[in-house]
N, C-alpha and C positions, 0 to 999 in steps of 0.2 A: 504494500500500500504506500502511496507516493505520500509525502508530509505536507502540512500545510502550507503554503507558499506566501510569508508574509514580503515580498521584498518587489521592490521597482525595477521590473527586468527591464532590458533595451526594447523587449516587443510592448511593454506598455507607454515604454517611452515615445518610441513610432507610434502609438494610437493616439496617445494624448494631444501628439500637433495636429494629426489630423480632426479631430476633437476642434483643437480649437479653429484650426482653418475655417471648420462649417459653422462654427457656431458665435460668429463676431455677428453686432448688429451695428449697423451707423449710427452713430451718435445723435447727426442732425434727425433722425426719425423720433427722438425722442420730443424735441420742441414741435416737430410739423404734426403728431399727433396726439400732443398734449399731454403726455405719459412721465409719471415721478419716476425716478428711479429708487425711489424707496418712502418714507414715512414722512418726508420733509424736501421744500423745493428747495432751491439754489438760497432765495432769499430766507432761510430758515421756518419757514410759514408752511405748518404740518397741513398735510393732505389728508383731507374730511374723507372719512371711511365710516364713522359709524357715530354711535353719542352714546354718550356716559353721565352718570349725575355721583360717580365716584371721587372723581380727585378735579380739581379746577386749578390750571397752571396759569398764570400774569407774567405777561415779559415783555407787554406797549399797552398803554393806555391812548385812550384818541381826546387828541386836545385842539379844538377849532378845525375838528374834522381829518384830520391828521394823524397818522398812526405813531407813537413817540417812545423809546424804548425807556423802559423804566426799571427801579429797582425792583427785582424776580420776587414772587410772591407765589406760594401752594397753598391749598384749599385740600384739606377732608372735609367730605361733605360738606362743604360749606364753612370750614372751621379754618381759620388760617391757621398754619404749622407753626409760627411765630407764639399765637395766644396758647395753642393747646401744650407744647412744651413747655412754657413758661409754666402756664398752671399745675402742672403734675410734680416740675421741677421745685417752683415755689413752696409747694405742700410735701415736696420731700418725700415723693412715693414713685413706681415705676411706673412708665407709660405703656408698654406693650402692650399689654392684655386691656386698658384704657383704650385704645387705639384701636386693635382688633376689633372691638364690639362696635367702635363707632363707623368701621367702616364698612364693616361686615353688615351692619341695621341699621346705620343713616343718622342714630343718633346717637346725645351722650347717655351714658348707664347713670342708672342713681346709686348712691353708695350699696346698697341693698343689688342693683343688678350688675353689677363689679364686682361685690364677691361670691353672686351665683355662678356669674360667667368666668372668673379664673376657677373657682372649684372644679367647674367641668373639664377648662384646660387641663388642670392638673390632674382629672381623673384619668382624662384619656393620653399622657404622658406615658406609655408603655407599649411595649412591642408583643405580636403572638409569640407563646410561647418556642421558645429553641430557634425564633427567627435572628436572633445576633449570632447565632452560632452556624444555622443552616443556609445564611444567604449571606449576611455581610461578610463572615467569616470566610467564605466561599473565594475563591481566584478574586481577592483585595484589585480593585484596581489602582495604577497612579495616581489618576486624575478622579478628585470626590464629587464632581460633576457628573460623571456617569457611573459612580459608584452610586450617587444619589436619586439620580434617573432610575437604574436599574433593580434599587430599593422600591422604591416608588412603585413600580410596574409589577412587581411582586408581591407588593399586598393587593394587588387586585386579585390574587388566588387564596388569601387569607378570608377577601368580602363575603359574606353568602350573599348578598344584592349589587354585584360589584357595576353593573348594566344599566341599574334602575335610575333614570333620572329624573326621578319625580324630585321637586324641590326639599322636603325633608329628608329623603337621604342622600341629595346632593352635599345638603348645609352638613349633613351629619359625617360624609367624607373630607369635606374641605376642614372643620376643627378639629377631627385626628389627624389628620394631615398638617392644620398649624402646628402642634401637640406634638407630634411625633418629628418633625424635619431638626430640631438639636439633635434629637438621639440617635437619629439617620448620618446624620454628619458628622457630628464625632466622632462615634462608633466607627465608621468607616474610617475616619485618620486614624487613630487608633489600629485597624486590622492591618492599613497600610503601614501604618510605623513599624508594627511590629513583621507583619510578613514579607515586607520589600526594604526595610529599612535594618531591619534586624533589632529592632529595640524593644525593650519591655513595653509588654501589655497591658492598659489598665481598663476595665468596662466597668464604670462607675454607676448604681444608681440614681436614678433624679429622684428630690425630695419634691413634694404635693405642698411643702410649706414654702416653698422658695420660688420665685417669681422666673419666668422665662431666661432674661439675661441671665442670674445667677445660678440656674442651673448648666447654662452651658458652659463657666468658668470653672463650675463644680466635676462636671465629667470627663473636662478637657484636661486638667493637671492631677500630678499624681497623687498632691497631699489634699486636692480640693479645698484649698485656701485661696481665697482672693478680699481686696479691699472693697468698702464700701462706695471706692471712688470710682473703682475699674468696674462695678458691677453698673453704675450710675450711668454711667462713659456707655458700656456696650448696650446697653437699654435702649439710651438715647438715639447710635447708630441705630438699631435695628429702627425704630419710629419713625426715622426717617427717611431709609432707607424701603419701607412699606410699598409707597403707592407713589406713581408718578403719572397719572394719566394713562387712557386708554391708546396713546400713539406712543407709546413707546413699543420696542419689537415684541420685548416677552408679553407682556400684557395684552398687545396685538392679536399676538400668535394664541392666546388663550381664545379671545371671542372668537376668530374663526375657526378654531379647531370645536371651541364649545358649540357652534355653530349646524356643526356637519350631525350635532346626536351623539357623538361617541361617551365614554365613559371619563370620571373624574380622572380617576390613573394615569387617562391616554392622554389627557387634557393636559394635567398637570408634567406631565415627562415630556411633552412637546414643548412648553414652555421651561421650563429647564435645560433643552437642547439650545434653545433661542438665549439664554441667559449666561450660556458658558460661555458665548464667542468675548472676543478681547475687544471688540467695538460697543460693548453693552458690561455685562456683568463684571467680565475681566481687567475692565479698565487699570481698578486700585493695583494691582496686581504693577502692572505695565510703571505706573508713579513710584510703586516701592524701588522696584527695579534700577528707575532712571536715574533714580536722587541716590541709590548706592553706587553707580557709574560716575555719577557727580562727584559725590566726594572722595572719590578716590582718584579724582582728573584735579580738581581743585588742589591750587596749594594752601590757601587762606578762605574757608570760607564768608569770610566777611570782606570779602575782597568786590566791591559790586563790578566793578569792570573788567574781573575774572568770570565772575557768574554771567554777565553779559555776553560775553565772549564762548562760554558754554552752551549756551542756548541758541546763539546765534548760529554756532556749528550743529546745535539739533536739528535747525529749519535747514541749514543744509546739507541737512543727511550725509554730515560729519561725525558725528557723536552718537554713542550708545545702541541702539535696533537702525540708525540708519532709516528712518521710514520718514522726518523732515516733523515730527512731529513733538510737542512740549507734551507731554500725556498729564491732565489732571485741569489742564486751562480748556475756556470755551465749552459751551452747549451747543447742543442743537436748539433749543430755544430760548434760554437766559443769554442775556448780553451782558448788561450793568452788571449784574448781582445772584448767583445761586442762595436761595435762601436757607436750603440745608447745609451749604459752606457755611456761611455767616453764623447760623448758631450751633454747630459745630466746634467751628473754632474760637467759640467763646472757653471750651473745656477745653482744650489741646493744649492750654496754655498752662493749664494746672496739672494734668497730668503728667505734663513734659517735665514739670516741680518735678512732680513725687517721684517720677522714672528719674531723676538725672541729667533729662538726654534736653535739655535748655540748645544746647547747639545744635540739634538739630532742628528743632524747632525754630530757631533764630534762621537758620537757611532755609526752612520750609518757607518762612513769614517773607525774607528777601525775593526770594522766588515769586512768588505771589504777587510781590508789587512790582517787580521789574520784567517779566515775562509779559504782561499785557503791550509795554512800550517797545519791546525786543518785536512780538508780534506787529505791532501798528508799524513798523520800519521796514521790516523784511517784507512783508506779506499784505497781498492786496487784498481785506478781509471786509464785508458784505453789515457785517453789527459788529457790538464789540465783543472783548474778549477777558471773561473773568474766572476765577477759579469756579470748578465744581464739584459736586461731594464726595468723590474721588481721590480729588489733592490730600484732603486730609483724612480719607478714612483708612489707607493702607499706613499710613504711619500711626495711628489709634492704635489700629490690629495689631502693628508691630510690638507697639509700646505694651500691651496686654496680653502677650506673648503667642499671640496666635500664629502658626505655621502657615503659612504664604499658602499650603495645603485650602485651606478652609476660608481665605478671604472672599472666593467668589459663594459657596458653600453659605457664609453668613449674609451675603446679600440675597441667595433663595430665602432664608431663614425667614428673613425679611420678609420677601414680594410673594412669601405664599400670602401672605393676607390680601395684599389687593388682586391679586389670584383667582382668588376663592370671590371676593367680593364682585369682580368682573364675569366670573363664568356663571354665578346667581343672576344676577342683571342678565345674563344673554341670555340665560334659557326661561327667564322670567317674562322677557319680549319679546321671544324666538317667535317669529309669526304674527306678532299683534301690531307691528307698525313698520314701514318700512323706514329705513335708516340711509338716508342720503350724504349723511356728513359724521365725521369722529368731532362730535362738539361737546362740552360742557354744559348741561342748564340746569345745572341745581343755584342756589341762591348762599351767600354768603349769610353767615349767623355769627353770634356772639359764644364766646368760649364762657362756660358758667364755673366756680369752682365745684369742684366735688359736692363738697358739704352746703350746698346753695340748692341743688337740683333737688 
């Protein structure tokens, strides 16, 4: 019996140009018959696919009829991401599971339905029985992206209703599925550490008393210690890391696939394949990367017109991946202002205290301010160009000790909620209206504190 043949022979090489020979299209056909080449035009201005009353993004307001770019502003349900973090933060409690519910039902929980709805989370925080050991354990892969995909697709043999997509046990797959993607993820680094890497194995419990973030800091390290400040930090990312509107790709790629009837499982690992790429999910990933190329090219990091000089060789795919690219600046639709950068990096600064690591931080913060005018010089750009939450969540991850493994891993962790929140909405209207445009119409509301509602 001949073996598997994983390798790039000369005869695939020969198919591949002819591959591409037939398969070029001209470019000018794309303006003569009016066709995106993806989720957003030239001018950054997302192409209307369908509507959502999930998340509402702000990046121009119109002033004297005039479209004018502003500072970046997000919307759950109507709730701006500014007031709703503040408020959880101010009262000194976790936003997760806060958040989950609001986007998941539209609205905020009262104290009373906050802690029915973590109770649930935490009840469903477990895997079927002998499942960590008869699948995750199973041929580890490298990459936790399709270790997590390939979890995923495998509790749909655990479902007895895995088919059924009536709305109640939709909702009842998407919050095991919030509930279970820590223990999916870690678990997985974890098999990979130990069976590809050679190092001790640890499968920790999660505790029912311990809030989302703090159980993943709990299962990831060996003595399950972490500070009040790192659990505070990883919270925060996840919240905001949630939900970014219905034109993003993975969130996309959820309503049309929710679209076709298929199953949660199939739904949810198609958007996970859409989230691994390095143009979406993998970004932070690319930033940790480029800033260790940097400092180790730099003589002085407080040098600005060394750092200038580094960047400038980025855009011309002089330095680091070679691709002309600052990885962590510009949106596709924030210009002025990412608002999950900005409060963000209100914590980065105290962390980087309690880490030690103030110098990196101090060239994170240079970066940040000099890369916009490095851009505006070199490069003929359409809006402008501001950090986004990216820049600084691969150095969070860092500083929290998380393996470069698990940074895209914790942005699923994330986007399973607006996920779940997307594929309810699509099979909620599947058929009841036709959908001409990816728009926004829910309405902006006031953030209440907890102990108010």
């Amino acid at each position: 019996m001949s073996e598997f043949n994983m390798n790039v022979t000369p005869e695939i090489e020969n198919l591949t140009e002819v591959c591409k020979e037939h398969s070029k299209i001209d470019p000018s056909l794309y303006g003569k018959y009016d066709v995106k080449r993806g989720l957003r035009d030239l001018n950054g201005k997302g192409v209307l696919a369908g509507l959502t009353q999930i998340s509402n993004i702000v990046s121009k307001k119109v002033v004297d009829g005039k479209e004018i770019p502003c500072e970046g502003e997000l919307y759950y349900r109507g709730i701006n991401i500014e007031d709703l973090t503040e408020g959880f933060l101010k009262e000194q409690r976790f936003g997760f599971e806060e958040a989950t519910y609001l986007l998941l039902f539209g609205t905020l929980p009262t104290p009373e339905e906050l802690k029915e709805f973590s109770a649930i989370l935490a009840s469903q925080r477990q895997l079927p029985t002998n499942f960590v050991r008869d699948v995750i354990m199973k041929a580890p892969s490298r990459d936790m992206m399709n270790t997590l995909s390939r979890s995923v697709l495998t509790l749909y043999s655990y479902d007895d209703n895995p088919e059924d997509i009536s709305l109640p046990n939709v909702l009842r797959q998407c919050i095991n599925l919030i509930s279970v993607f820590p223990l999916l993820s870690v678990y997985g680094y974890q098999a990979h550490k130990h069976y590809n890497l050679d190092d001790s194995l640890y499968i920790h419990n999660p505790e029912s008393n311990l809030s989302t973030a703090e159980n993943i800091l709990l299962l990831l390290r060996p003595d399950k210690v972490y500070t009040p400040l790192e659990a505070k930090i990883l919270d925060l990312a996840l919240v905001l890391h949630m939900e970014h509107g219905g034109g993003n790709n993975s969130t996309f790629t959820t309503h049309v696939v929710s679209s076709s009837g298929t199953d949660t499982y199939s739904a949810i690992a198609a958007a996970l394949g859409s989230l691994k790429g390095p143009k979406h999910g993998g970004a932070n990933i690319k930033v940790v990367s480029m800033f260790q190329d940097m400092k180790e090219q730099l003589q002085d990091w407080a040098d600005e017109d060394e750092i200038k000089e580094y960047l400038v060789k980025l855009l011309h795919k002089e330095a680091f991946d070679r691709r002309g690219l600052i990885y962590g600046m510009g949106h596709a639709v924030y210009s002025i202002s990412d608002p999950r950068a900005q409060i963000f990096k209100r914590f980065v600064k105290q962390l980087a205290a309690e880490k030690g690591r103030m110098a990196d931080y101090e060239l994170y913060a240079r970066v940040e301010r000099l890369a916009p005018e490095v851009i505006a010089q070199e490069r003929r750009i359409y809006k402008g160009v501001s950090a986004n939450v990216d820049f600084y969540s691969g150095f969070v991850y860092s500083m929290l000790g998380l393996p470069l493994e698990l940074y895209t891993p914790m942005f699923a962790i994330a986007r399973i909620v607006g996920w779940s929140a997307h594929r309810m909405e699509e099979l909620i209207n599947t058929d009841k209206i036709i959908r001409p445009a990816y728009k926004n119409v829910l309405e902006e509301q006031p953030y209440k504190p907890l102990n108010q509602r």
